[in-house]
N, C-alpha and C positions, 0 to 999 in steps of 0.2 A: 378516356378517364382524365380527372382534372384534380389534380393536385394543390391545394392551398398552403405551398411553401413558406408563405411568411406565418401561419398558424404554427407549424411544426417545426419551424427556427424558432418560434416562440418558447412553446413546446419542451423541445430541447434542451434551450437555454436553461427554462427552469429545473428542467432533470439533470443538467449538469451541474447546476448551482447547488439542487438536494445533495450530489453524489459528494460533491468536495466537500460539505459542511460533514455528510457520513465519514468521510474517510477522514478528516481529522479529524473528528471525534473520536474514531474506532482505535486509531493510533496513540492518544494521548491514552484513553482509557488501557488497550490493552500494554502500554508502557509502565503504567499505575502499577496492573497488576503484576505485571514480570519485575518488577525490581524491590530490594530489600536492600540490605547493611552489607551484601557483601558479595551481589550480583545483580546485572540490569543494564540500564540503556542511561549513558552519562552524555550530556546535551552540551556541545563546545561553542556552537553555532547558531542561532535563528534567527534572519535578517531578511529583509526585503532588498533585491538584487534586479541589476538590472545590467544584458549584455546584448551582442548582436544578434546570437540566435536562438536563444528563449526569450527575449524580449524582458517584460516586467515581472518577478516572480517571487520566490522565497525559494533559499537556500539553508538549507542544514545541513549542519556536520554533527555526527553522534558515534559515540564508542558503545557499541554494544558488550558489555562486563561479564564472561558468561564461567562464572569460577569452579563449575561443577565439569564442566568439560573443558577446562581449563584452555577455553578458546579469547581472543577479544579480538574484533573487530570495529574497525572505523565504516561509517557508511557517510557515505556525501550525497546528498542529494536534491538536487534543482526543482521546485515544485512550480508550477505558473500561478500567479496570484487570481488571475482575471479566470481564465477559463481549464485551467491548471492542463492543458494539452498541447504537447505531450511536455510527462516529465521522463528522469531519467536520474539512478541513484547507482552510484558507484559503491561496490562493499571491496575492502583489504583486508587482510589477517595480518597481523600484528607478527607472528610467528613465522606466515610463508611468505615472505614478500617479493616474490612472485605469482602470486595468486590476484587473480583479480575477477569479482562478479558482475557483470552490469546489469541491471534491470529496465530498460524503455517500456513504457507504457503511453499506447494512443487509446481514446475515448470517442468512437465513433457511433453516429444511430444503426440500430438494425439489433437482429438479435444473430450475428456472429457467422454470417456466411461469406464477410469480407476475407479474400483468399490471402493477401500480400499489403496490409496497409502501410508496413514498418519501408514497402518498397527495394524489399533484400533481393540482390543479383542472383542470378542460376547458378551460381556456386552454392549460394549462401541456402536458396532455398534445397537443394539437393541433400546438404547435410540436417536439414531443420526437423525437429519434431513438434508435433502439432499435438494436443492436447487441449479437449474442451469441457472446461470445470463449470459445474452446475452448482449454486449456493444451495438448492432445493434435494442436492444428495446426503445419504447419512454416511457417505463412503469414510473408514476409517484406518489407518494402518499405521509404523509401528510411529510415524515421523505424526501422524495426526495427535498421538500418545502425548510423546514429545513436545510438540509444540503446548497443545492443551487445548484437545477440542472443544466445541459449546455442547448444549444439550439441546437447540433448539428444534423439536419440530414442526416444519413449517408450513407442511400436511392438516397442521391443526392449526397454526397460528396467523392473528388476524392483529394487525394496530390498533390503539384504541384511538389513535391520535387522526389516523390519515384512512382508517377502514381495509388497507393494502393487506392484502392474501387471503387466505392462505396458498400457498403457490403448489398448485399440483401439478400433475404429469404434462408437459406441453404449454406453460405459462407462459416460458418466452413468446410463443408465438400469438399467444392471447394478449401482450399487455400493449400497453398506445401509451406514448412512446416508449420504445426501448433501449436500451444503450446496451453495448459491450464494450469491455477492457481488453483489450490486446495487449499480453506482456510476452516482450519479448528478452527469454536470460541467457544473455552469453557469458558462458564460464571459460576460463583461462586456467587450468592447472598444471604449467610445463615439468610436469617432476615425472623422472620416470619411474616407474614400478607401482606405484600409485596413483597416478595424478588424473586416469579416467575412471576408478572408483569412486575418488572426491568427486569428480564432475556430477557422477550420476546420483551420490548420495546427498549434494545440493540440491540438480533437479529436485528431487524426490521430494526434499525438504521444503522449499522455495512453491513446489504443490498445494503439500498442505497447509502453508500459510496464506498462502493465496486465497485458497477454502477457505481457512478458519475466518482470515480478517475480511471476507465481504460478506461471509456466513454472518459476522457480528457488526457489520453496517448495515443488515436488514434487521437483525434479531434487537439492535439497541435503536429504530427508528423513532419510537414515543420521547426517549430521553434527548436524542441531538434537532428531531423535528421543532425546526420555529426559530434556531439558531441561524443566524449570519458569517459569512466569513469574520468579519470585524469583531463579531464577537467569540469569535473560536480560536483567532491570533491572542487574544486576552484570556481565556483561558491556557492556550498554550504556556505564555509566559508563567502563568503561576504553576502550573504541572513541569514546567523544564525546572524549575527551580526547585520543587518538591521531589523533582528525579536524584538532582542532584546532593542534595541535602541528604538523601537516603544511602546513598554512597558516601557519604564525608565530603564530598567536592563541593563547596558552595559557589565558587567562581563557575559564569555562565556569559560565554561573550556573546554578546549582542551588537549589530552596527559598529562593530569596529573596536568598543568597548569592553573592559570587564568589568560585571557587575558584581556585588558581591549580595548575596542570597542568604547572607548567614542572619 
């Protein structure tokens, strides 16, 4: 069998180009809807960065405002500009600061029977739980609640833009090309009497946002389909500022600067 590898780097390239314009769109949008006058995602950071081992990328730093559960968290996180692989977002609490979450995530072809991409030791992998999320499931619980699941289903649903689905039973193995997200979350909760509750009721959580947010980078494809990275950094800048402004915070540093948004 003959393989036409430059076709499917081709290929690729452009389904990785769709996936990053989905996913910052999905993030600006669902940031929109989470935040009001008195909870939400306050934006300290978004800059183009460049070091030795992400190379060229964008960087943000954001405090997630969360006044109902009287949590706030800072999250940091390294996105690649070019082909955004891998990124990697740190989250703290404000409250335990001994906690800490990490998130890595690698973007590889296939549809997800790569065993080890993150390349974790026999330690690492002995303790690992594996879990494989399907955007095509209506799976719901209490953290789906919580976060704020979609309604979309995808059973019935077709683009009008790109023709794409509706996705039924066994799609990954239907579609040309495919891509999967491997994320992998290391939790750190050194507290004792608590501190493997918290772990597991992150996982839990860190789930169904996983779900929801690529659930809603298939479900909003007609709206971000056509966009460019260069034009999604220009939207960013005017939604960081809209975040912020909804919070009272108009100050929004950029490049080193503060801007003022008022």
């Amino acid at each position: 069998m003959v393989i036409d590898t430059r076709s499917f780097s081709f290929s690729f390239t452009v389904l990785t180009h769709n996936f990053q314009v989905a996913q910052m769109y999905m993030v600006m949008k669902m940031q929109q809807q989470n935040t009001n006058s008195t909870e939400g995602v306050e934006v300290l950071e978004n800059r183009p960065f460049e070091d030795d081992e992400f190379g060229k990328g964008q960087y943000t730093l954001k405090i997630y405002r969360l006044q109902r559960r009287k949590l706030g968290m800072h999250i940091q996180g390294v996105n690649q500009a070019a082909n955004f692989n891998p990124t990697r977002a740190v989250i703290k609490c404000l409250y335990f600061t001994r906690f800490i979450l990490t998130i890595e995530t690698i973007h590889t072809a296939g549809c997800g029977l790569s065993d080890n991409v993150h390349g974790l030791t026999k330690e690492q992998l002995a303790i690992r739980q594996v879990e494989a999320l399907d955007i095509a499931s209506d799976y719901n619980d209490y953290w789906s609640y919580m976060i704020g699941a979609s309604n979309f289903d995808f059973s019935q649903f077709q683009s009008a833009q790109t023709g794409r689905g509706p996705l039924l039973d066994g799609w990954q193995e239907q579609c040309y090309p495919v891509m999967t997200a491997y994320k992998l979350v290391t939790i750190d909760a050194p507290y004792w009497g608590f501190g493997s509750k918290l772990e597991q009721a992150l996982l839990a959580g860190e789930k169904a946002l996983f779900l929801e947010s690529h659930r809603n980078c298939f479900g909003w494809i007609d709206e971000w389909y056509g966009l460019n990275v260069d034009m999604m950094r220009e939207l960013e800048k005017q939604s960081d500022s809209s975040l912020n402004e909804k919070l009272g915070r108009p100050g929004l540093v950029a490049n080193g600067e503060e801007l003022d948004c008022s």
